[in-house]
N, C-alpha and C positions, 0 to 999 in steps of 0.2 A: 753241704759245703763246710759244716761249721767245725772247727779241729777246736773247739773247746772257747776260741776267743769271739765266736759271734755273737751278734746281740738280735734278743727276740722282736720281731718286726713292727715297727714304729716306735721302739726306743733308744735310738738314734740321740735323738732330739733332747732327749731330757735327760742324756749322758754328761759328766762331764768332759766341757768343754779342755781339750789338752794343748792345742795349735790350732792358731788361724792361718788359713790361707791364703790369697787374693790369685786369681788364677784366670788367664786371657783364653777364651774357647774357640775353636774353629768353628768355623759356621757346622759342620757334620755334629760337632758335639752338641753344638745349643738344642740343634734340630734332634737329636737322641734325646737330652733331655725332656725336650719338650714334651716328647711320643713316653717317654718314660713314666711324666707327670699324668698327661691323661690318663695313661693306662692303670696307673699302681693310686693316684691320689697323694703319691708322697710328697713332701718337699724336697726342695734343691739340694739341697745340706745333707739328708738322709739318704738321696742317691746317687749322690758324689763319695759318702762315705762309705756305703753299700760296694757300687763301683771299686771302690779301693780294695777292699776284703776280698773280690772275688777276684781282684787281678792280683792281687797276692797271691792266692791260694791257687790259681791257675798256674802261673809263672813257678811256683817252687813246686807243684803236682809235676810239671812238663819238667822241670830240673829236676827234678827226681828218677825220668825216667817212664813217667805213664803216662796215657792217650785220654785223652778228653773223646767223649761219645756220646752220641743225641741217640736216643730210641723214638720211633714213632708210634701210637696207638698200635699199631700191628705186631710191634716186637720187634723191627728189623731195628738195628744199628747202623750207623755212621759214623765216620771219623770223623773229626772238626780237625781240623789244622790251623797252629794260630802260630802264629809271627809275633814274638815276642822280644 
C-alpha cells in the first residue's frame, strides 16, 4: 500500500505529532475500532491514523482509474466495489 509515505508498523506513535483531532464516532466505527484493537493490539491513534493512509490511497487508486481486488488462498479474485 505504501507509495513511499508509509510508516513501518507501530511507529505511528512515536511520530511526530503534526494536528490533533477531536472526532465524534458512530456506533459502527467505535464497534470496528474495537474489533480492530483486539485483533492488531494497536492503539486508537495508530488505527485512526493507519485508517487514514489507506483511505487516501484507496480513494486516489479508484481516481486514478484502477480496481481494488481481494485474492483468496486459492488464487481466484474478486472485485471490491467501494463508494467513496
Amino acid at each position: 500500500m505504501s507509495r513511499g509515505g508509509g510508516m513501518p508498523a507501530g511507529e505511528e506513535s512515536r511520530s511526530t505529532v503534526v494536528d490533533r483531532v477531536n472526532v465524534a464516532l458512530i456506533a459502527e466505527a467505535v464497534d470496528a475500532l474495537a474489533k480492530l484493537q483486539d485483533r492488531t493490539g494497536l492503539k486508537k491513534v495508530d488505527l485512526v491514523n493507519r485508517a487514514l493512509l489507506v483511505y487516501e490511497f484507496v480513494d486516489a487508486e479508484l481516481k486514478a482509474g484502477k480496481q481494488i481486488l481481494l485474492r483468496d488462498q486459492d488464487g481466484r479474485d474478486q472485485l471490491v466495489k467501494i463508494f467513496l
